[in-house]
N, CA, C and O atoms as CSV, one atom per row, in Angstrom:
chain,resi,resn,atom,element,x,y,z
A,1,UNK,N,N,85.317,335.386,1.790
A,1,UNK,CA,C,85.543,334.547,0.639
A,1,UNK,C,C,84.349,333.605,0.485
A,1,UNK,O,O,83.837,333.022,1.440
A,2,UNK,N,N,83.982,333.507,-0.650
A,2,UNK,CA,C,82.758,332.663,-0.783
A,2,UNK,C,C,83.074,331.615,-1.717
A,2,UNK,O,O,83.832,331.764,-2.676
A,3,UNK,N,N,82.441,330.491,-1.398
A,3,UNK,CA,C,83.439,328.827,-1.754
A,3,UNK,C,C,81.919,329.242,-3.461
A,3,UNK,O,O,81.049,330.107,-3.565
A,4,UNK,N,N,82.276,328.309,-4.223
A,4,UNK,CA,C,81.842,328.683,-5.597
A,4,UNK,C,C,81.078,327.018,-5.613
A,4,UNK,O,O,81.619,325.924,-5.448
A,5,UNK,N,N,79.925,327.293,-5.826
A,5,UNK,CA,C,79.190,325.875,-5.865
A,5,UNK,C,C,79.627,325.331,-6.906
A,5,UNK,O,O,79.597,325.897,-7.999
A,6,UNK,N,N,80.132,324.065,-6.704
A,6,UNK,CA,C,80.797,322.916,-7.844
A,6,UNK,C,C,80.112,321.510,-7.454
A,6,UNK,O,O,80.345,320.527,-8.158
A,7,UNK,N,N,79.361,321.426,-6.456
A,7,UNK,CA,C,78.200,319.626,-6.489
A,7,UNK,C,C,77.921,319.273,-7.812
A,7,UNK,O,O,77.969,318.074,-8.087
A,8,UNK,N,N,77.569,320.280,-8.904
A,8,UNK,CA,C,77.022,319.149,-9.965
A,8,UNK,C,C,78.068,318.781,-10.871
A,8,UNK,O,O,77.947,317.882,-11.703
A,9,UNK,N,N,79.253,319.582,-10.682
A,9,UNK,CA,C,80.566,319.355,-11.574
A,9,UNK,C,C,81.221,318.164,-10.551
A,9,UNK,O,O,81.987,317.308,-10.994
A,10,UNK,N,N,80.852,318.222,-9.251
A,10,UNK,CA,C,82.218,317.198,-8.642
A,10,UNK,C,C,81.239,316.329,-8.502
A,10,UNK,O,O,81.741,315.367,-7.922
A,11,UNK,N,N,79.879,316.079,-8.751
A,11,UNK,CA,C,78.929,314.601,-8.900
A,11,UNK,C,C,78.452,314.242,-10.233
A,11,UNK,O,O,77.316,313.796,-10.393
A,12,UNK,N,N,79.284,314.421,-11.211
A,12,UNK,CA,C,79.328,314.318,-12.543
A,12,UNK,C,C,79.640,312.318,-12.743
A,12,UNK,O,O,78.763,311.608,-13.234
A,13,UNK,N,N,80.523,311.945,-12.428
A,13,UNK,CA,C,80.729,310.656,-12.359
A,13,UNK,C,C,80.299,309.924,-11.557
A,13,UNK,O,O,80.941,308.908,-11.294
A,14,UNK,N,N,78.875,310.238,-10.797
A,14,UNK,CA,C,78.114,309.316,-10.242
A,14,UNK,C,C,76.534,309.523,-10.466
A,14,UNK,O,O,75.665,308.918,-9.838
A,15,UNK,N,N,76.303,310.521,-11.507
A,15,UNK,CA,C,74.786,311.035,-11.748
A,15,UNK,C,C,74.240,309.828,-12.211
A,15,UNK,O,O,73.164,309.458,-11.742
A,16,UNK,N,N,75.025,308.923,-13.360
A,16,UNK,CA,C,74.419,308.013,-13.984
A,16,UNK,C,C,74.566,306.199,-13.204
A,16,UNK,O,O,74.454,305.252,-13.983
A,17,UNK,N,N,74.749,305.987,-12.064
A,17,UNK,CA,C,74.761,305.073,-11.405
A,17,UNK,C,C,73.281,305.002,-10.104
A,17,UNK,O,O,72.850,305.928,-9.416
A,18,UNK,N,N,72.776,303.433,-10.165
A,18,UNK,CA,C,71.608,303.687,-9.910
A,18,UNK,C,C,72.042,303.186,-8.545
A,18,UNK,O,O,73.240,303.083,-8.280
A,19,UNK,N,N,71.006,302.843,-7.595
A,19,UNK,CA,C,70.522,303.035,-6.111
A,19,UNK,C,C,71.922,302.036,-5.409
A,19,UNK,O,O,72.797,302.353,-4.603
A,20,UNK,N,N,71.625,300.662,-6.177
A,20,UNK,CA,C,72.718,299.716,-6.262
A,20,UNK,C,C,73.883,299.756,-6.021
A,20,UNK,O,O,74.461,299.034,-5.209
A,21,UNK,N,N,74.631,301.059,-7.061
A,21,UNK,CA,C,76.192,300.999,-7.536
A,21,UNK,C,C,76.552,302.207,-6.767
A,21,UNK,O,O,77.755,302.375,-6.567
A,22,UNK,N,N,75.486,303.320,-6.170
A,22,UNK,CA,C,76.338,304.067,-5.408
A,22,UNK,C,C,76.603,303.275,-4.088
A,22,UNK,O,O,77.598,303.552,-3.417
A,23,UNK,N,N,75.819,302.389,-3.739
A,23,UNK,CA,C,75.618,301.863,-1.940
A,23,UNK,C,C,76.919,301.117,-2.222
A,23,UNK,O,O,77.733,301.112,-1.299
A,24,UNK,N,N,77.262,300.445,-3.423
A,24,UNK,CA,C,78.243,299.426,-3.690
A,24,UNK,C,C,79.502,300.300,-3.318
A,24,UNK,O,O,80.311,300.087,-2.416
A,25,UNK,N,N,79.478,301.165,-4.082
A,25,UNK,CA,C,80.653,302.181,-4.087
A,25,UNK,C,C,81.084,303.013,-3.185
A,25,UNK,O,O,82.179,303.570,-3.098
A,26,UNK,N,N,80.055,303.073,-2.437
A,26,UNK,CA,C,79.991,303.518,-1.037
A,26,UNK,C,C,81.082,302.654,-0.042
A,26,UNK,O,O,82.209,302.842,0.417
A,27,UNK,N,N,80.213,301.770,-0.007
A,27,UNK,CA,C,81.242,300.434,1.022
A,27,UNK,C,C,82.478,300.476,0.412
A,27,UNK,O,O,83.377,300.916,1.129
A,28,UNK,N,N,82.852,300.069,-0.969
A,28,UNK,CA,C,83.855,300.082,-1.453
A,28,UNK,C,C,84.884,301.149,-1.090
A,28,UNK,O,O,86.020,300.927,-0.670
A,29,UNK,N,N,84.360,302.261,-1.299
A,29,UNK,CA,C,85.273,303.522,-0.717
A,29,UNK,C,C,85.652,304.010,0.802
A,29,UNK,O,O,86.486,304.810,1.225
A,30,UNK,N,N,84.754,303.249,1.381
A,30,UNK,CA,C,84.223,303.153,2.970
A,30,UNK,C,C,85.479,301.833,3.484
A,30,UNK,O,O,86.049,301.943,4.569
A,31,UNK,N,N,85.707,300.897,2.739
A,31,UNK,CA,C,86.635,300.072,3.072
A,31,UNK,C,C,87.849,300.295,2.851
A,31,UNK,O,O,88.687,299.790,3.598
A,32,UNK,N,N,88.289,301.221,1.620
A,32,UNK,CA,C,89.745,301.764,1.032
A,32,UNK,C,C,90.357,302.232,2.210
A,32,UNK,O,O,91.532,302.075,2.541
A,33,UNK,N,N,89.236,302.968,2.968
A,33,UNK,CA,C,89.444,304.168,3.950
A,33,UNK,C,C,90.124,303.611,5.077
A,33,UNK,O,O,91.200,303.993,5.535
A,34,UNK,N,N,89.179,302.382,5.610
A,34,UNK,CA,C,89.908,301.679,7.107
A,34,UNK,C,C,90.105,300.595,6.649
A,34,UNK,O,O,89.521,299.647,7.173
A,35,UNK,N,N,90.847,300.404,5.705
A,35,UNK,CA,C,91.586,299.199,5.717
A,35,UNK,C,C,93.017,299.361,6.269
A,35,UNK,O,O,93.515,298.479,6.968
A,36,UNK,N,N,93.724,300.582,5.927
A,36,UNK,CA,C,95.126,301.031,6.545
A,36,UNK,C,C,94.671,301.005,8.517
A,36,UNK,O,O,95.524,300.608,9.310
A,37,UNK,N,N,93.608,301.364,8.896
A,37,UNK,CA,C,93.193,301.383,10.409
A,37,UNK,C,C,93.380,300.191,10.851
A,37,UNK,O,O,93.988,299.928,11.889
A,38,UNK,N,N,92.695,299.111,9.835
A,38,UNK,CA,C,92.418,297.253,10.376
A,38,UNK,C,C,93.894,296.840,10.605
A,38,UNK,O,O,94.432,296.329,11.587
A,39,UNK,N,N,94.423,297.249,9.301
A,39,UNK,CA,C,95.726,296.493,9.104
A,39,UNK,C,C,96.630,296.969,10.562
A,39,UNK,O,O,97.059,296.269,11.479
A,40,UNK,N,N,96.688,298.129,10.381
A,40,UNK,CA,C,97.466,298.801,12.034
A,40,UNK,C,C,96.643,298.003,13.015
A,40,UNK,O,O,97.555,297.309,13.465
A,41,UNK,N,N,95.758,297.680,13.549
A,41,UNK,CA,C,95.244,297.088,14.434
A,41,UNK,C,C,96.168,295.624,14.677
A,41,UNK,O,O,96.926,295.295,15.590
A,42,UNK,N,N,95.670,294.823,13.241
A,42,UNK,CA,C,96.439,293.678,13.568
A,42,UNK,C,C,98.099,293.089,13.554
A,42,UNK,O,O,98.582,291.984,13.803
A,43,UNK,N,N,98.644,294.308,13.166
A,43,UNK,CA,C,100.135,294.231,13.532
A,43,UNK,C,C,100.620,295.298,14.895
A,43,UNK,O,O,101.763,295.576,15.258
A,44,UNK,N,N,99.447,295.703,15.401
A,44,UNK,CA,C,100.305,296.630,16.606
A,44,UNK,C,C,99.458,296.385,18.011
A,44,UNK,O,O,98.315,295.936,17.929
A,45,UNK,N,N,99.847,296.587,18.869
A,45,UNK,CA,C,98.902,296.508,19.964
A,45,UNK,C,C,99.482,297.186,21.144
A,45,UNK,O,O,100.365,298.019,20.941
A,46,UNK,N,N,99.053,296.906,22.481
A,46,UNK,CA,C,99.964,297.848,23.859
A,46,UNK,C,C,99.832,296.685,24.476
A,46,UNK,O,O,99.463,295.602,24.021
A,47,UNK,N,N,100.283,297.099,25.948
A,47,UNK,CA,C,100.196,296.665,27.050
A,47,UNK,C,C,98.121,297.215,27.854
A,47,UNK,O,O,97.451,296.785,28.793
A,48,UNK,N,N,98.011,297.747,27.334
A,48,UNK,CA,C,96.829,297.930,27.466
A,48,UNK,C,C,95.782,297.361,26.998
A,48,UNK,O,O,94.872,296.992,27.741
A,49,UNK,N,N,95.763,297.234,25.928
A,49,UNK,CA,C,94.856,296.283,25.024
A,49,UNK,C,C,94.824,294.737,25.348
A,49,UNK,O,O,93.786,294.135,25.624
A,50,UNK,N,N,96.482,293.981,25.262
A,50,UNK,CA,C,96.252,293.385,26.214
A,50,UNK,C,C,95.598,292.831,27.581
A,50,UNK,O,O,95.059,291.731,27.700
A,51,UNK,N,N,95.737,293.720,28.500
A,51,UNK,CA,C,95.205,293.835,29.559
A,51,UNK,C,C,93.642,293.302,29.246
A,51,UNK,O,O,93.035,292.301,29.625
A,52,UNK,N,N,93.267,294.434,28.376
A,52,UNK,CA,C,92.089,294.230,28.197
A,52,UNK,C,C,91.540,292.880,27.830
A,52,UNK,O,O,90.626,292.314,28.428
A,53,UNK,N,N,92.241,292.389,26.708
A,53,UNK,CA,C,91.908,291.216,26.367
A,53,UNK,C,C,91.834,290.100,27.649
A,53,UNK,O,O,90.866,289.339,27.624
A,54,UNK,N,N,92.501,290.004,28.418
A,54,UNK,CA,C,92.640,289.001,29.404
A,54,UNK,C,C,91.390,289.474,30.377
A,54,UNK,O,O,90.507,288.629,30.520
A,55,UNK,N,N,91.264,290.424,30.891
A,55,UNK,CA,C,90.349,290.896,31.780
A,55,UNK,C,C,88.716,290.544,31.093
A,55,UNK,O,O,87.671,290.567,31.742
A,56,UNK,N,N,88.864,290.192,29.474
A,56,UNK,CA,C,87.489,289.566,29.234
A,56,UNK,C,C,87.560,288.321,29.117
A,56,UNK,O,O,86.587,287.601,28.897
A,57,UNK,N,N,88.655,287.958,29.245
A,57,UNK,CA,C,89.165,286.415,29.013
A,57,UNK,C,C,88.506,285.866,30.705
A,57,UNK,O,O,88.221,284.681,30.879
A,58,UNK,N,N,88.352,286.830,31.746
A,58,UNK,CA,C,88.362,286.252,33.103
A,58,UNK,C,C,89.050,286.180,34.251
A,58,UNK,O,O,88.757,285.663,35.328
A,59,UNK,N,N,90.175,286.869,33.824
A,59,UNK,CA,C,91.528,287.163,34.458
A,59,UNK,C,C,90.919,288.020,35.526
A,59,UNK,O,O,89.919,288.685,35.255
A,60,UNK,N,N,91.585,288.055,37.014
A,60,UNK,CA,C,91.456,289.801,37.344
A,60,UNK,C,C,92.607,290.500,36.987
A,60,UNK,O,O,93.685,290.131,36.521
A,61,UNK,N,N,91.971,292.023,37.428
A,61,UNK,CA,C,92.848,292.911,36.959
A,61,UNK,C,C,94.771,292.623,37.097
A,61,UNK,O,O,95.604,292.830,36.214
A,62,UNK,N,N,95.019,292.067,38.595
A,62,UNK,CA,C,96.268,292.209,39.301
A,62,UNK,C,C,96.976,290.511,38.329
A,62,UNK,O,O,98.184,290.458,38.101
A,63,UNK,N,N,96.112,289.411,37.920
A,63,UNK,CA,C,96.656,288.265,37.282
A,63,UNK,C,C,96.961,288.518,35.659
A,63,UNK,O,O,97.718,287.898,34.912
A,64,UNK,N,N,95.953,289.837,35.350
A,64,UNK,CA,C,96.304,289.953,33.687
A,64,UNK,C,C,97.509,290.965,33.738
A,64,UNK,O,O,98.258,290.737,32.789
A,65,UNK,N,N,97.958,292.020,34.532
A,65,UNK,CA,C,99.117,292.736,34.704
A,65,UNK,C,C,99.936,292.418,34.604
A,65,UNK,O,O,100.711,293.137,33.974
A,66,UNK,N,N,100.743,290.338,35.431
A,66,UNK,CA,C,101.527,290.234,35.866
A,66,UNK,C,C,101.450,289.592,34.757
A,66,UNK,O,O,102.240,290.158,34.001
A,67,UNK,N,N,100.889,288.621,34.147
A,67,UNK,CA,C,100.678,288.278,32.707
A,67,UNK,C,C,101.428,289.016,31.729
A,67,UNK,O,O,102.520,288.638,31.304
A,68,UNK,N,N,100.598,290.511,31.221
A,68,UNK,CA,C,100.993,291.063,30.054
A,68,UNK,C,C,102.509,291.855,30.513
A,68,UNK,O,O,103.356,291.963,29.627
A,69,UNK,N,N,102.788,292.342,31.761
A,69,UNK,CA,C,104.683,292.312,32.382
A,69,UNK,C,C,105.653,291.876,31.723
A,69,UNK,O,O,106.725,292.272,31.265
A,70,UNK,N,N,104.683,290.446,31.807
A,70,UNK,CA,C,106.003,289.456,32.081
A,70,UNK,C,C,106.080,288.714,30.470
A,70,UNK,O,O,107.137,288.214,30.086
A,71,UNK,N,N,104.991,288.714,29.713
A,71,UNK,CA,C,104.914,288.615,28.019
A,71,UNK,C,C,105.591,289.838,27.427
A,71,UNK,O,O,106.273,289.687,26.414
A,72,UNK,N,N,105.444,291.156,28.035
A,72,UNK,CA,C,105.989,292.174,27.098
A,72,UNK,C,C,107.374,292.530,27.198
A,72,UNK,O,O,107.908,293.285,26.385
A,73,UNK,N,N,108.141,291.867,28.442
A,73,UNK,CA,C,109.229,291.701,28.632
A,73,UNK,C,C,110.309,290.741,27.765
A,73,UNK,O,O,111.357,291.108,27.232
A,74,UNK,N,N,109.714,289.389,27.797
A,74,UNK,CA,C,109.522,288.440,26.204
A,74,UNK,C,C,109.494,288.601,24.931
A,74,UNK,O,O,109.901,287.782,24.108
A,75,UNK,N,N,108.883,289.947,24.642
A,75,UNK,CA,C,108.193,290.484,23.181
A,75,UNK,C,C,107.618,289.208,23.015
A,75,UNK,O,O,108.331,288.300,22.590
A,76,UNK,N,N,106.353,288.990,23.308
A,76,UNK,CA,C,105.060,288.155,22.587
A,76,UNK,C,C,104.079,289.047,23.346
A,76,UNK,O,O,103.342,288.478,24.151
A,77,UNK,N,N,103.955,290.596,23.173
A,77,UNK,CA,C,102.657,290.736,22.797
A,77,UNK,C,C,102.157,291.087,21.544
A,77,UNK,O,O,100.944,291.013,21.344
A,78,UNK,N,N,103.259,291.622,20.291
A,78,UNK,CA,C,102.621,291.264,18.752
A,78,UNK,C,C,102.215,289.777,19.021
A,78,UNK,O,O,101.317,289.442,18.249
A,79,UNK,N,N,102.585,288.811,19.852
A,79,UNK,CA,C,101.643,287.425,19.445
A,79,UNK,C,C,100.392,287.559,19.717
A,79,UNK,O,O,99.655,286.947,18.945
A,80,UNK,N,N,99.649,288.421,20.933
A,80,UNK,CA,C,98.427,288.280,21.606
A,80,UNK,C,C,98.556,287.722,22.693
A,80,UNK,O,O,98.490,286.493,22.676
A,81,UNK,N,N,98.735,288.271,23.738
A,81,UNK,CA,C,99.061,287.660,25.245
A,81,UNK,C,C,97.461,286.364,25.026
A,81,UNK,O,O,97.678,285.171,24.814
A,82,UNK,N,N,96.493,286.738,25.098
A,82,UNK,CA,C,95.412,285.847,25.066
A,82,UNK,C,C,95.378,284.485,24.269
A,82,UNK,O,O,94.928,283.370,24.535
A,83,UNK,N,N,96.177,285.142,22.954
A,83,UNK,CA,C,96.285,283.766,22.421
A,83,UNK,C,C,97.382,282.891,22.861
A,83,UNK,O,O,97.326,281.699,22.557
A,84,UNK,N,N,98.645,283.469,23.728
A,84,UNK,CA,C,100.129,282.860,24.059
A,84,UNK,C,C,99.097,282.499,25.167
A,84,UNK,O,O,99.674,281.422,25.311
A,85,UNK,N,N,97.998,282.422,26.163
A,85,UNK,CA,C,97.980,281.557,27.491
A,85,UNK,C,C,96.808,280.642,26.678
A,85,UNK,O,O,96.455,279.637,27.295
A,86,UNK,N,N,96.201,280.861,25.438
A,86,UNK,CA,C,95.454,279.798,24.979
A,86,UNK,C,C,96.183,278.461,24.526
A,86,UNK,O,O,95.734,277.318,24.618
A,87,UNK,N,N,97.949,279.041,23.792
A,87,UNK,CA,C,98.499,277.861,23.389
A,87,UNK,C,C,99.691,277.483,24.346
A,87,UNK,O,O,100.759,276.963,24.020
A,88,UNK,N,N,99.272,277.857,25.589
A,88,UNK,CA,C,100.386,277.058,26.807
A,88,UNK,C,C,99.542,276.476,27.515
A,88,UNK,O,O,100.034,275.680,28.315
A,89,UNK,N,N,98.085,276.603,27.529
A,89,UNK,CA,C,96.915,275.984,28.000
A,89,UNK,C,C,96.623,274.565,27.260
A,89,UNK,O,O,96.383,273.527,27.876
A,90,UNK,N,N,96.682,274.686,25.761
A,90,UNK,CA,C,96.501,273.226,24.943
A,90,UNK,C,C,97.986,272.456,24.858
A,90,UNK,O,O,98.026,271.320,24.386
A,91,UNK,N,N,99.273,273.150,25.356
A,91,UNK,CA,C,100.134,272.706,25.316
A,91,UNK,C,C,100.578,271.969,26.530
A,91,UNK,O,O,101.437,271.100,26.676
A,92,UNK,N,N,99.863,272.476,27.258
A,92,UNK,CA,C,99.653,271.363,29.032
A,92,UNK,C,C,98.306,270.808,28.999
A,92,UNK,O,O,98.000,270.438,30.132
A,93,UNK,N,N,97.336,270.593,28.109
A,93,UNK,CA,C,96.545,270.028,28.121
A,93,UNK,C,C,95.407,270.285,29.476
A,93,UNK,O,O,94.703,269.494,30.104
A,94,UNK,N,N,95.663,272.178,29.601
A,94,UNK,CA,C,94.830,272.027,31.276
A,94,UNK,C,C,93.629,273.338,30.270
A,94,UNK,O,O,93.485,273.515,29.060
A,95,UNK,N,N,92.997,273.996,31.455
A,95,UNK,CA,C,92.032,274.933,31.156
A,95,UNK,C,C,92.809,276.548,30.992
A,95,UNK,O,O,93.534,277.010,31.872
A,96,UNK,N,N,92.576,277.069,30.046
A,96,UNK,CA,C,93.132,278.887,29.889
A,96,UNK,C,C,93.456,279.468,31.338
A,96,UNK,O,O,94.574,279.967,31.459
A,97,UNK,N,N,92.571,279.466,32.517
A,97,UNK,CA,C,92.191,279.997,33.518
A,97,UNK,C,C,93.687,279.668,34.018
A,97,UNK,O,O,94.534,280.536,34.228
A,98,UNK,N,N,93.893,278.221,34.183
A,98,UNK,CA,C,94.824,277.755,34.960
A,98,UNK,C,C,96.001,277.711,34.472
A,98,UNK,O,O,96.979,277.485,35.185
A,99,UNK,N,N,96.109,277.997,32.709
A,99,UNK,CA,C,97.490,277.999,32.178
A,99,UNK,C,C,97.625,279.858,32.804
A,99,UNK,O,O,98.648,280.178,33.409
A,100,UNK,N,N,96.911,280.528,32.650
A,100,UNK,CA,C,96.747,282.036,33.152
A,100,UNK,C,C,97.441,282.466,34.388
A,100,UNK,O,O,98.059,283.504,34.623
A,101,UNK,N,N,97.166,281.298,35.216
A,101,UNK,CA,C,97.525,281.541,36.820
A,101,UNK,C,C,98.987,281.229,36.879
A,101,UNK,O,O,99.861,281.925,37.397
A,102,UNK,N,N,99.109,280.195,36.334
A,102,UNK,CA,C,100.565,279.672,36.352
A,102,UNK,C,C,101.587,280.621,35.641
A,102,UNK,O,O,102.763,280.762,35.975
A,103,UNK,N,N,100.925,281.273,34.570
A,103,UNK,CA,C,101.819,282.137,33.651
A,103,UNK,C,C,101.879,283.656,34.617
A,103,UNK,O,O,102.651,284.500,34.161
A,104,UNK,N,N,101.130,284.032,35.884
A,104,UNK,CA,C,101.164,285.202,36.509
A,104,UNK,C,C,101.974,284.920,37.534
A,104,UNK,O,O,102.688,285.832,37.952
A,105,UNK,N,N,102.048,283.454,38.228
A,105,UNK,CA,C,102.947,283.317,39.075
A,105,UNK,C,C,104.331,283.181,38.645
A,105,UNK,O,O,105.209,282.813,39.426
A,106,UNK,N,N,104.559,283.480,37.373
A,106,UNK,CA,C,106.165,283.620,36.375
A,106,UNK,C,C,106.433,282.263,36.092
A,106,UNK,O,O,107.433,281.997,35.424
A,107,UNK,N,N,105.828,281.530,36.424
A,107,UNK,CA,C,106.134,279.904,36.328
A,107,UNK,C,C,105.439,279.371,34.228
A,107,UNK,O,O,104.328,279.476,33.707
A,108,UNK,N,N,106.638,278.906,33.748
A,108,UNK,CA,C,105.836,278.178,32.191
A,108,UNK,C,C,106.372,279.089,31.087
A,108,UNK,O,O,106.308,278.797,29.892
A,109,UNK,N,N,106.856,280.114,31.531
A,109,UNK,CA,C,107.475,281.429,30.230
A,109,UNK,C,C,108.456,280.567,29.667
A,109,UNK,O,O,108.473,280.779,28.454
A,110,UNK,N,N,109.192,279.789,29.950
A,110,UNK,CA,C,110.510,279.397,29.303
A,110,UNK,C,C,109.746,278.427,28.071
A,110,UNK,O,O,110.131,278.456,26.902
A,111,UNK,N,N,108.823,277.739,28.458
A,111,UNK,CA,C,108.415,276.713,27.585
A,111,UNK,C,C,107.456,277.228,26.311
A,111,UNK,O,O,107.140,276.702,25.244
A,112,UNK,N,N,107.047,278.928,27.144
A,112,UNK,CA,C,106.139,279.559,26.073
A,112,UNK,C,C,106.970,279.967,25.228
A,112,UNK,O,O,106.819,279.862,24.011
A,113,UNK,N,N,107.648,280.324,25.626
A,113,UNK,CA,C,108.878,281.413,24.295
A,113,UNK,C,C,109.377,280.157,23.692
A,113,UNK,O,O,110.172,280.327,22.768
A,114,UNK,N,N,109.146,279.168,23.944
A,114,UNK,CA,C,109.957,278.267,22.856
A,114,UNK,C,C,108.747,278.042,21.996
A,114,UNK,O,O,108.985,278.109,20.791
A,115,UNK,N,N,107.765,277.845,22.262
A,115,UNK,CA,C,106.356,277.771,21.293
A,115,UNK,C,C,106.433,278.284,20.731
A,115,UNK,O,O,106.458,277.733,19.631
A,116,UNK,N,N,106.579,280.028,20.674
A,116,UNK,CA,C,106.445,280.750,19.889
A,116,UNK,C,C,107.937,281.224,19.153
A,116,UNK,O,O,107.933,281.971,18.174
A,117,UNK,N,N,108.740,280.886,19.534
A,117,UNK,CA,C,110.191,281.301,18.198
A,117,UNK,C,C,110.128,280.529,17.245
A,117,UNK,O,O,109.973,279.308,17.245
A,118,UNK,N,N,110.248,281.228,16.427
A,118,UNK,CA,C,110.284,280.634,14.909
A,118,UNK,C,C,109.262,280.382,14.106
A,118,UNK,O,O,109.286,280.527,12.884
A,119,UNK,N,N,108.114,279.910,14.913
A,119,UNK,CA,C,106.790,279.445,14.526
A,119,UNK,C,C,105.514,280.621,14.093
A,119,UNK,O,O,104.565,280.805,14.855
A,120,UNK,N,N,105.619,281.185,13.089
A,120,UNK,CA,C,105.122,282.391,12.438
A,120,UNK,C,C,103.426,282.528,12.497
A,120,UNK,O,O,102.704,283.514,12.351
A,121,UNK,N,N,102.999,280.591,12.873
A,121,UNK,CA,C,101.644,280.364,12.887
A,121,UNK,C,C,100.870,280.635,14.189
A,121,UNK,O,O,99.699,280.276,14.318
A,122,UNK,N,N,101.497,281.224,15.068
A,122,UNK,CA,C,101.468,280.950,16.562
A,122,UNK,C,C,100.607,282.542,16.816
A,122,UNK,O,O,100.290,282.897,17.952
């Protein structure tokens, strides 16, 4: 079977656009594409990704585990485990590292889950 050349019929509505409006249209169509990808990104995540996040945060491996455990057990990892030990960190007024440690030794969850119910900004 031989496909039937159609390029100048299916580039008919972009012959007359100059250097500008295809690059424009480009991105434009280039963004339609992964915007459904971005959006899934920022409403979904794992226990993995997590992980990850903390392990660049500074965590080791065995303190971000017991971390993202013991958050996904909670449901706050749609919050961002990274951002839930950033706002139990300004909420004790100490350093991430050390709200981190405290949140792996299971100690501070009760006071986090109250931060975050209800509060949609969190």
């Amino acid at each position: 079977m031989k496909r039937e050349d159609d390029f100048q019929l299916r580039r008919k509505h972009l012959q007359n656009l100059s250097d500008e409006e295809l690059y424009e249209k480009f991105w434009s169509l280039t963004e339609e594409i992964v915007k459904p990808l971005v959006d899934l990104s920022y409403k979904n995540t794992s226990p993995s990704i997590e992980r990850s996040v903390l392990l660049r945060m500074g965590f080791s491996s065995i303190e971000a585990g017991k971390i993202v455990a013991e958050g996904n057990k909670l449901n706050l990892l749609q919050k961002g485990i990274g951002n839930v030990v950033l706002k139990y960190a300004n909420k004790k007024d100490i350093g991430y590292i050390e709200a981190g440690r405290i949140l792996a030794e299971g100690n501070g969850w009760s006071e986090t889950v109250e931060m975050f119910r209800g509060d949609k900004n969190c």
